[in-house]
C-alpha positions in Angstrom: 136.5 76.9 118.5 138.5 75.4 115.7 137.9 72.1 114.6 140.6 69.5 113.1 140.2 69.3 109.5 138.5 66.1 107.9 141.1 64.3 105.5 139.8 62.7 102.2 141.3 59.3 102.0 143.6 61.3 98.7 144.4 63.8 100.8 145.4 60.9 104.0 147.4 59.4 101.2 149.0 62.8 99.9 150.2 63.9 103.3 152.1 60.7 103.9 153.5 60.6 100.5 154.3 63.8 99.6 154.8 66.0 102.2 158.1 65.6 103.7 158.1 65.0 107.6 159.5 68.2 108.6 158.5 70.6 111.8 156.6 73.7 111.3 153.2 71.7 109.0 150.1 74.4 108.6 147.5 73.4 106.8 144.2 75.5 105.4 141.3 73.7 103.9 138.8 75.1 101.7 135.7 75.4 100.1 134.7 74.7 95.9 134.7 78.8 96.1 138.0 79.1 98.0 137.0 80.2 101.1 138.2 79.1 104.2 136.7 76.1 106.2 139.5 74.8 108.6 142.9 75.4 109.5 145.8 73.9 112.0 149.4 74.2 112.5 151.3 77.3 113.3 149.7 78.9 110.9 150.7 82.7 112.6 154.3 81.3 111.0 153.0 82.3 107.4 150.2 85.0 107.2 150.3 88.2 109.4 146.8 87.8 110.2 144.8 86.0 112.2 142.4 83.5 110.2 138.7 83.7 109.8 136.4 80.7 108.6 134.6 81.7 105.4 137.1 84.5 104.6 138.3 84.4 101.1 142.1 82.6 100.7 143.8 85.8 99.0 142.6 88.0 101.7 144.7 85.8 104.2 147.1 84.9 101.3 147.2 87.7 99.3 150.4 85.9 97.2 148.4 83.0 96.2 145.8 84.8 94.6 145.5 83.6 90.7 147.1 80.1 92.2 143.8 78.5 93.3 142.7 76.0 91.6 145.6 74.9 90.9 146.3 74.4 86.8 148.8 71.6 88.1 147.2 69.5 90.8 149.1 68.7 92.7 151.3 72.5 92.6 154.2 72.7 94.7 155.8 76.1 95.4 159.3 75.8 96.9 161.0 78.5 99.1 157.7 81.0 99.1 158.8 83.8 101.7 155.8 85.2 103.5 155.3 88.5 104.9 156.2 87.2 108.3 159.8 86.6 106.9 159.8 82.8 106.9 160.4 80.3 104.1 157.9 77.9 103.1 157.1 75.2 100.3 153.5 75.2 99.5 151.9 72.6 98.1 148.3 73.3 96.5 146.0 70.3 96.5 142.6 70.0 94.8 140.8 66.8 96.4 138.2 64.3 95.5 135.3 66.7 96.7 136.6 69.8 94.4 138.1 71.3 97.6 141.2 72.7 98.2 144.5 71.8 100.4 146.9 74.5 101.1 150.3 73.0 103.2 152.6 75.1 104.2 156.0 73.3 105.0 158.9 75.4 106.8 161.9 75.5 105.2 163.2 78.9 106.9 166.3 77.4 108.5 167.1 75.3 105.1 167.0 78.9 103.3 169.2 80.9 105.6 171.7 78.2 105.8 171.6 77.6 101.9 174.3 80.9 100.8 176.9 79.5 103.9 176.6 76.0 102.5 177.2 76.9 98.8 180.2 78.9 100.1 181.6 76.3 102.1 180.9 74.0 98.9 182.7 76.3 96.7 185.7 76.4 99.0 186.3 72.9 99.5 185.8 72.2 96.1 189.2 74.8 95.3 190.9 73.4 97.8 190.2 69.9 96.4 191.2 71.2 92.7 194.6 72.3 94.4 195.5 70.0 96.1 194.5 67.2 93.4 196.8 68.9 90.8 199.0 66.8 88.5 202.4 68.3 88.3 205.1 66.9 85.9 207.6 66.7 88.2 206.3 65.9 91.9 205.2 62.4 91.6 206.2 58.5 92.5 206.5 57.8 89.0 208.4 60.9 87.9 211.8 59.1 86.8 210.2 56.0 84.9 211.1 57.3 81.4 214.8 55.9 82.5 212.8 52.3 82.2 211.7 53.1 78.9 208.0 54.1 80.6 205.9 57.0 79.0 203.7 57.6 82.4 200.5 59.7 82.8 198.5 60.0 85.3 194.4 60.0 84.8 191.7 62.0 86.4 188.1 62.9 85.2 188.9 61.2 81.9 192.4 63.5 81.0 195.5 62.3 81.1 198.6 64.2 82.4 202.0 63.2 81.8 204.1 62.7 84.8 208.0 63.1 84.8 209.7 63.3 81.1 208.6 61.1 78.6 210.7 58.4 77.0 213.0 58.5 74.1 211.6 56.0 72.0 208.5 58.3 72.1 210.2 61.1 70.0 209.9 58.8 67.2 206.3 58.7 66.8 204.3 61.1 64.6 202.8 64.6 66.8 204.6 63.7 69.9 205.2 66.9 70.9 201.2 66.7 72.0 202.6 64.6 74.9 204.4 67.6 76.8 201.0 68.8 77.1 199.3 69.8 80.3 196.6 67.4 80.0 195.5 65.4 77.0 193.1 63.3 75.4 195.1 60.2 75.3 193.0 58.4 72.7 193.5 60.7 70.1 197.2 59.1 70.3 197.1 56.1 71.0 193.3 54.8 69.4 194.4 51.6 70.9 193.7 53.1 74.5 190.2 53.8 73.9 189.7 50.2 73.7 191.7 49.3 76.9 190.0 52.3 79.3 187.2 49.9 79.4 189.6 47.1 81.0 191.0 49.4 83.0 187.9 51.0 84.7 187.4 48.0 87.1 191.0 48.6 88.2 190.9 52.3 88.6 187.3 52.1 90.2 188.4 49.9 92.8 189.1 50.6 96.1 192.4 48.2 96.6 195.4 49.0 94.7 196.4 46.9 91.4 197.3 46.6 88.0 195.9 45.5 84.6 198.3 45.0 81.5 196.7 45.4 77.9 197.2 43.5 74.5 200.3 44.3 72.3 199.6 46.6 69.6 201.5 48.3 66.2 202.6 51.8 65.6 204.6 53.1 62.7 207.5 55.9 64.0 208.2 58.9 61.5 210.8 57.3 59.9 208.5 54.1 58.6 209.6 51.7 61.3 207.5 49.4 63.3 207.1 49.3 67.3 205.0 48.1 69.5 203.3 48.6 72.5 202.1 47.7 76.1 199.5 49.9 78.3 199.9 49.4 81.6 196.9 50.4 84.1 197.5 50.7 87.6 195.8 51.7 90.5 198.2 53.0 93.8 197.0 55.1 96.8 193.6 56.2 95.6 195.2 57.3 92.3 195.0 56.0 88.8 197.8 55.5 86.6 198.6 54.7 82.9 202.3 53.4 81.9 202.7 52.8 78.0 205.9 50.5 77.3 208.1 49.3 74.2 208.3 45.5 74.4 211.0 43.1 72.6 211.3 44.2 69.1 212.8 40.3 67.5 209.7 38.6 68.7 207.7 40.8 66.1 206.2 37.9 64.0 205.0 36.7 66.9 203.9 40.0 68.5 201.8 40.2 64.9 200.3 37.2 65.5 199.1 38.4 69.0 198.4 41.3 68.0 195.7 40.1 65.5 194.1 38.3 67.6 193.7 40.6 70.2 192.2 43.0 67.4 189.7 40.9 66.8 189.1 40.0 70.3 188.7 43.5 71.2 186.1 44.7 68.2 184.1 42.1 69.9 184.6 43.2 73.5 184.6 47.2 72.3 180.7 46.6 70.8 179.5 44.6 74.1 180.6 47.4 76.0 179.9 50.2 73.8 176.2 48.4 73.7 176.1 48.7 77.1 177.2 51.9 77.7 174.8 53.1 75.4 171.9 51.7 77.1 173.4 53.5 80.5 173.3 56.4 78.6 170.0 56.7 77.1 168.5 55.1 80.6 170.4 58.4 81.9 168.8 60.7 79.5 165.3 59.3 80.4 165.5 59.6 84.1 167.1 63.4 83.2 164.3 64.6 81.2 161.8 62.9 83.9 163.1 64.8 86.3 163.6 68.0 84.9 160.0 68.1 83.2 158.3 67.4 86.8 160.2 70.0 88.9 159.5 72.4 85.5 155.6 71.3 85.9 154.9 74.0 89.2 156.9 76.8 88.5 155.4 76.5 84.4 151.9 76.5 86.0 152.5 79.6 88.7 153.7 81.6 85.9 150.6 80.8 83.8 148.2 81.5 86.7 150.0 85.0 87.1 149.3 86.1 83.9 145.8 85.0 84.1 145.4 87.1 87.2 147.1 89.8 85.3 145.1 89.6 82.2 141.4 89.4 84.5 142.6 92.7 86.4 140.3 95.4 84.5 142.2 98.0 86.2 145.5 97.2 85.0 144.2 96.1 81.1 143.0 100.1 81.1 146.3 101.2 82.0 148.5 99.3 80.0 148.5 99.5 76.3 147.0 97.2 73.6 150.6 96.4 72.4 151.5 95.1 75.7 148.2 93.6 76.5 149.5 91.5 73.8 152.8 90.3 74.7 151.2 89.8 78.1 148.8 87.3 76.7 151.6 85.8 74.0 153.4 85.3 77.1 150.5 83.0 78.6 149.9 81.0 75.2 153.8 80.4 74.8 153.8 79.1 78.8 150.9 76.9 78.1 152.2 75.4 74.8 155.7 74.9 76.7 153.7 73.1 79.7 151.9 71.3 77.4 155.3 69.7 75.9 156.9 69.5 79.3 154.1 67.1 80.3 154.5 65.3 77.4 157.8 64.6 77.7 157.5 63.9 81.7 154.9 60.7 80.3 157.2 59.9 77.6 160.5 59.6 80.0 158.6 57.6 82.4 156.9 55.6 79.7 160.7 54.6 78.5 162.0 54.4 81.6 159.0 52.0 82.5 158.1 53.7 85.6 154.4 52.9 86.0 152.3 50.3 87.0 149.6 49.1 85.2 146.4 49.2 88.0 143.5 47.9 85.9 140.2 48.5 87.4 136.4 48.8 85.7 135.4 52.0 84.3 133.2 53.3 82.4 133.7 54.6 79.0 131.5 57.5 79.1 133.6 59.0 82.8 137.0 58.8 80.1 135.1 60.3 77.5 133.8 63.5 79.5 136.9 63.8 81.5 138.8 64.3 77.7 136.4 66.7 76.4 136.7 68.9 79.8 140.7 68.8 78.9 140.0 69.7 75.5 137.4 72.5 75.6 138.9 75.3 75.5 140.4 73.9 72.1 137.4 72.7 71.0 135.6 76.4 71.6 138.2 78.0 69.8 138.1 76.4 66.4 134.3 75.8 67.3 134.7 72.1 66.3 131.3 69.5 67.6 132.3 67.1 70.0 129.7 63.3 69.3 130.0 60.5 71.7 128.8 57.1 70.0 127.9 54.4 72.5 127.6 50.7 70.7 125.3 50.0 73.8 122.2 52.2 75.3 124.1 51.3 78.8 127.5 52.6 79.5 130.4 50.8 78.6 132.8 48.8 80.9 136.3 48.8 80.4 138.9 46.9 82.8 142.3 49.4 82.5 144.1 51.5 84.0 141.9 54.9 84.5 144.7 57.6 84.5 146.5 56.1 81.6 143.6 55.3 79.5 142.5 58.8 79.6 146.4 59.9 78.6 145.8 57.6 75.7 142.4 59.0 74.4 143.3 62.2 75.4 145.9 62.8 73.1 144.7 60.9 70.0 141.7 63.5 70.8 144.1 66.4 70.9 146.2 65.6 68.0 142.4 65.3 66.2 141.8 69.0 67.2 145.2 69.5 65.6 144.1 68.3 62.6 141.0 69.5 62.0 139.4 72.6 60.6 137.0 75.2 61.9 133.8 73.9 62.5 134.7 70.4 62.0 133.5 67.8 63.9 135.2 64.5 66.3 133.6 61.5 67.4 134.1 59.6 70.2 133.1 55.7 70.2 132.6 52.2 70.9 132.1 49.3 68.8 131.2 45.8 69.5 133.2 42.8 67.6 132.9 39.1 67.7 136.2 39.2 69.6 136.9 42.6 71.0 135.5 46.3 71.7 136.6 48.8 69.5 137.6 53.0 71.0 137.5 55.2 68.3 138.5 58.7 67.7 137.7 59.9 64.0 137.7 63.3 62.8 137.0 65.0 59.5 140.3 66.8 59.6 143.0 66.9 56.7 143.8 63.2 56.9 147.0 61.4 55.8 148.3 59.8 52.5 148.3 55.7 53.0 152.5 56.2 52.9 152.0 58.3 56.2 149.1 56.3 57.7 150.7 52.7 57.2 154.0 53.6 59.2 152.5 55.7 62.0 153.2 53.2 64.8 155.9 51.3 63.4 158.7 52.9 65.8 160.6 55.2 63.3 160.8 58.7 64.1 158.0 61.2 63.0 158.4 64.9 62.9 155.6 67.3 64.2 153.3 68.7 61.5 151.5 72.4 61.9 147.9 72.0 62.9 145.4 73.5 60.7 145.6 76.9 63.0 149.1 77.1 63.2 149.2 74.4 66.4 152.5 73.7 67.0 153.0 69.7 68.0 155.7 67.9 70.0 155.7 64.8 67.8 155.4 62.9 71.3 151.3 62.4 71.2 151.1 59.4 69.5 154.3 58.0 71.3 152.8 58.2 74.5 149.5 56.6 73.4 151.5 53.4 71.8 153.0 52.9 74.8 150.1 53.1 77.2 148.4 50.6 74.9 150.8 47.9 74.9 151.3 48.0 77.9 147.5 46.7 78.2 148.0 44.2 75.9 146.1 46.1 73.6 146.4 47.1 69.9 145.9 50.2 67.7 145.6 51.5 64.3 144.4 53.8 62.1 142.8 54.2 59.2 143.0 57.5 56.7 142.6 59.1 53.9 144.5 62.3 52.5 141.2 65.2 52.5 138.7 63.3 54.1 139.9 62.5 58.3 141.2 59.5 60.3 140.2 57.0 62.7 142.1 55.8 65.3 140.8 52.6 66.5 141.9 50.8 70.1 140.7 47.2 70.3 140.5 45.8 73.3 140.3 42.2 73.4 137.4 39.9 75.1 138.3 37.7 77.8 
């Protein structure tokens, strides 16, 4: 008889986090050699056999085969239809014991209700575009221009004129632009850039109101000065823009105003420009976060298909050596584009600031071997020696955060494979200081001149450089590991020289 599984307090945690609290949970557990140890849940829903302890995972689950162990862990596959015809997102789970989690989470009704609802989407959004058109005519504020009002109305920053416009209006430079359809206003009237920003909080709000601008100058075709109000005004759950002539014999004085309200508004136009510009790039930060983590599971299924593809000896006979290839250019490019997507996921969420710093002891040598199992395969390849130097015959204690620290020496350790020849060598070590511990990473790579070396960490941008086997770089590496040390109150430098390697060098201070 079956028995429930055993959760590992990561896998306790996982569950409650990650997996979202739908109907329909199966769940397989398995062995270091894939092989089946427990399962529960309506299982039947997703394989179209029955399930035997110790049977292998892609003879039950013949489409995750290539997809365990997971070369993201966790890997989340979403809407994964089964033979039995139901949708599932699967999330692939390597635990604390080097054993494996498969969850199957129904998403069948979700799927077949996805087409109708984009349909429905699409057809409410056409009807909303219809209905929401501006005509020239059909409007409240259609007969204005007999006040002397030029009126437009504005939607999804455009502006469409409403009724006909105004006769003083005929007198200013390219006013023809204003029979338009739709229009960028601002390109008109550069004064209305300025007075948008004082008119979003009346065309964001949910009461109707109005908002009058400054008085400013515009010269007419035939020399003559005129000037100008901008109205803003906000009536059933539309917005509004009415541009005015004011008093022409109060022009000294309108000058005067006018002047200072320039001035004024510089001021007011770089506070909010500022400001916007910090929305902006806080936007672009959460964007890229976002976008490299969903891109993280489909990158690494793709990658584990071609690895099954490439260890099938059946298929390598058939295929050519042309296409053997492509086939194995198409898992270094995937690689190289996962590698850059994770490095902008931790740069995005560095910026952002959304981490927490969990300091904990740990010792030096656990960081040390958990980098050189990331960087083997790169290691192998350019058959550079790997050297650990411990300043104490004891292993070192560090108080950090584990998972960021080994981000940090992680990628000073990449970017030193980068740099460094065949059968060159990188050391990994500690030294003891009167008032700190020095990590350092020091190769005997191509090194940097001192004009290079001496502004490596000062915040201006760096390009990426070709690797010494034609790596390509992100130019995000050394970014990332700034950041991280910071954050620990920590400091970092290196030292160089253009033929002969560099040392990067952590100091940690002593309490």
């Amino acid at each position: 008889m079956m028995t429930k599984p055993e959760f590992t307090d990561a896998i306790t945690e996982y569950i409650i986090s990650k997996i979202p609290p739908y109907i329909g949970l199966a769940i397989f557990h398995l062995d270091e050699d894939y092989r089946l140890l427990n399962w529960m849940g309506p299982v039947h829903k997703y394989v179209d056999q029955k399930p035997e302890k110790e049977a292998l995972v892609d003879e039950i689950v013949p489409f995750l085969s290539g997809m365990i162990p997971p070369l993201i862990n966790p890997m989340v596959l979403p809407h994964i239809q089964t033979k039995t015809g139901h949708y599932a997102e699967i999330h692939i789970v390597e635990d604390e014991d080097q054993q494996f989690w498969v969850f199957f989470v129904d998403q069948t009704r979700s799927a077949e209700k996805l087409q109708q609802l984009l349909q429905e989407v699409n057809s409410a959004r056409l009807k909303l575009n219809a209905n929401e058109k501006y005509g020239k005519t059909e409007n409240q504020f259609a007969a204005f221009h007999l006040l002397d009002y030029a009126t437009f109305a504005y939607k999804d920053k455009k502006y469409y004129p409403i009724g006909m416009m105004p006769s003083w209006i005929k007198e200013l430079p390219d006013a023809s632009i204003l029979n338009n359809e739709s229009l960028d206003l601002v390109d008109f009237f550069p004064f209305i850039e300025v007075f948008q920003y004082e008119a979003a909080d009346c065309w964001e709000s949910s009461l109707d109101g109005k908002v009058e601008s400054g008085v400013w100058e515009e010269e007419t075709i035939t020399g003559r000065q005129v000037f100008l109000k901008a109205t803003a005004i906000r009536f059933s759950q539309s917005n509004y823009l009415l541009i005015s002539i004011i008093n022409r014999k109060d022009k000294q004085d309108n000058q005067l105003i006018q002047k200072a309200r320039e001035q004024r508004l510089t001021l007011d136009q770089l506070a909010r420009t500022q400001k916007e510009l910090k929305k902006l790039l806080n936007f672009k930060n959460q964007f890229v976060s976002i976008v490299s983590h969903d891109l993280r599971s489909p990158l690494g299924a793709v990658i584990g298909l071609s690895n099954l593809l490439l260890d099938d000896k059946d298929l390598m006979q058939k295929i050519s050596q042309n296409q053997a290839a492509l086939l194995n250019d198409i898992k270094e490019e995937m690689q190289r584009l996962l590698d850059y997507n994770d490095k902008l996921y931790h740069w995005s969420n560095l910026e952002l600031e959304n981490f927490k710093i969990v300091k904990s002891e740990i010792e030096f040598g656990s960081i040390v071997a958990y980098v050189e199992r990331m960087q083997h395969l790169k290691l192998k390849q350019k058959n550079i020696r790997f050297l650990q130097k411990i300043s104490h015959a004891k292993d070192i204690i560090i108080l950090a955060d584990e998972t960021l620290l080994e981000q940090a020496l992680n990628n000073l350790v990449g970017n030193a494979v980068k740099f460094t020849a065949k059968n060159g060598q990188i050391t990994v070590g500690t030294r003891e200081k009167a008032d700190c511990l020095e990590i350092y990473v020091q190769d005997n790579g191509l090194g940097m001149p001192e004009s290079v070396s001496k502004n490596l960490f000062d915040g201006s941008a760096h390009k990426s450089t070709m690797g010494t086997f034609g790596e390509k770089g992100t130019g995000l590496g050394l970014g990332i590991v700034k950041k991280i040390v910071e954050a620990h109150n920590f400091t970092i430098h290196v030292e160089s020289e253009l033929g002969k390697g560099s040392t990067f060098i952590i100091r940690i201070p002593k309490p």
